[in-house]
C-alpha positions, 0 to 999 in steps of 0.5 A: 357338825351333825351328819345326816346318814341315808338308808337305801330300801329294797322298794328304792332299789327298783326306783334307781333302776328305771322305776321313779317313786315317791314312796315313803320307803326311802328312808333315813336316818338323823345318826351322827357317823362320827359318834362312835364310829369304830375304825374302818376293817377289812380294808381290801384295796386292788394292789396298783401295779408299782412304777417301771422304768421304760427304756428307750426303744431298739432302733428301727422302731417308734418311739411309744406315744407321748403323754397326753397333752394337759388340756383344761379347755377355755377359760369361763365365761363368768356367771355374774355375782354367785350368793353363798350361805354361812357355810360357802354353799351355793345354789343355781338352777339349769333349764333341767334342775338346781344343783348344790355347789362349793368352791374352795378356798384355794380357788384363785381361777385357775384349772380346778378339779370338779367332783359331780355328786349325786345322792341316794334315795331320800336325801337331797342336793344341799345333805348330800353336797355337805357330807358327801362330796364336800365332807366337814373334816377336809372341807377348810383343805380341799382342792376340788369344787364339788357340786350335787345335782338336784331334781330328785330330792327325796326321791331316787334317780332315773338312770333312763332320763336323768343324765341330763340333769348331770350334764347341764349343772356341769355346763352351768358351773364350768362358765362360773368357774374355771372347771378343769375339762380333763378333771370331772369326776362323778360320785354317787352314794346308792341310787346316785352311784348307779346313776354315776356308773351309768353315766361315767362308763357309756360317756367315759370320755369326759370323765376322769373317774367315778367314786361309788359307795353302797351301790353297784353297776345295774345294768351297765356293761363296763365294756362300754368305757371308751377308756380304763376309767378310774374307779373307787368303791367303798362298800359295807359288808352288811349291806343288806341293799347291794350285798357283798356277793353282788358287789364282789360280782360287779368288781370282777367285771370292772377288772376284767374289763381291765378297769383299775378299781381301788375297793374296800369293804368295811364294817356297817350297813347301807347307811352312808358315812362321811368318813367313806367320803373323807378318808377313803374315797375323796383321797384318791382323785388327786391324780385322775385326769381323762385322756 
């Protein structure tokens, strides 16, 4: 399978960042990341603190809480007959934009995971969809449905208006399918993973988590989280766009808002990769589930 990359400029930067363009400068790039892709270095993960035993509370004093309670909301109300490509990928359009989806082949309708992706500058829904959120390699095994938001392909996100788009195609698919309410988790690559800080942080409620890769906080504050929201970060050490000392400043602030990060850095540029998405990121949502 032929994988598109997508470079990020320093001109798409101010784009994602509330200044919406249609420049030519968002550019991209037709290399194949698996031809001859070195293995990943460098490999810095946070430590997750090892399991503890708690032990039952001295008397007179209440019990700690209990778990939260599993909750995948109600039931889908269905959609209709869905129309897939050769490759099982669909396409709905929502009063604010289309979106990109697949569902796996697990998927019996029971309460599934659902991974929200949004691309970087110059890419689009249907790309981003095959080599981002549901990468080639681990797409026959996955256990998530995995959409990519559209209305800006070709273009960068506007993190001022276009939450909107993100929010109506997860209503949309949650009445097609059986969208587990505890388990959306939002992924974005550049601009899209500014946008996916954006919105997971000031409405982390709703989300289990956020996977980021070559992008950074912008403005947001991850104070503003009303919950230690999981997060994974993937960045490449020569990223001119989101260099590595702004990137190491924003994981500072992630964990010092007590957020429990899982970081790395590996070798290459601001050039996406689906082997980020496959091997590093996609792996770590098998748990997350928002409270």
């Amino acid at each position: 399978m032929r994988t598109r990359l997508f470079a990020f400029s320093s001109f798409c930067f101010l784009a994602a960042a509330g200044i919406a363009s249609t420049s030519a400068g968002c550019s991209s790039s037709d290399a194949d990341p698996l031809a001859g892709r070195v293995p990943s270095a460098n490999i810095a993960e946070s430590p997750q603190p090892a399991p503890t035993t708690t032990a039952a509370p001295p008397r007179g004093l209440a019990p700690p809480p209990a778990a939260p309670i599993d909750d995948p909301g109600p039931a889908p109300a269905g959609c209709g007959a869905i129309a897939k490509d050769q490759d099982g990928f669909f396409t709905r359009t929502t009063a604010k934009s289309s979106y990109v989806g697949f569902v796996p082949k697990s998927y019996a309708g029971q309460p599934t995971m659902l991974v929200v992706g949004m691309h970087g500058c110059g890419d689009n829904a249907l790309n981003f969809a095959g080599w981002g959120v549901n990468p080639y390699d681990s797409r026959a095994t996955q256990a998530w449905i995995g959409i990519s938001i559209g209305g800006r392909d070709g273009d960068c996100w506007d993190t001022s208006h276009d939450a909107e788009k993100v929010l109506a195609a997860i209503a949309d698919v949650s009445t097609c399918f059986y969208v587990h309410k505890q388990k959306v988790v939002l992924a974005g690559y550049s601009s899209g993973g500014i946008l996916a800080y954006e919105l997971g942080l000031t409405q982390a409620a709703s989300f289990a988590g956020i996977l980021i890769e070559d992008s950074g906080l912008g403005s947001t504050q991850p104070s503003r989280a009303s919950w230690k929201i999981n997060v994974a970060h993937i960045t490449h050490t020569n990223d001119e766009t989101f260099p590595l000392a702004g990137v190491h400043a924003d994981w500072g602030k992630l964990e010092a808002a007590g957020i429990p990060l899982q970081k790395s850095e590996v070798d290459g540029t601001h050039d996406g990769t689906t082997d980020d998405w496959a091997d590093f990121l996609l792996p770590k949502i098998g748990a997350w589930k928002a409270p």
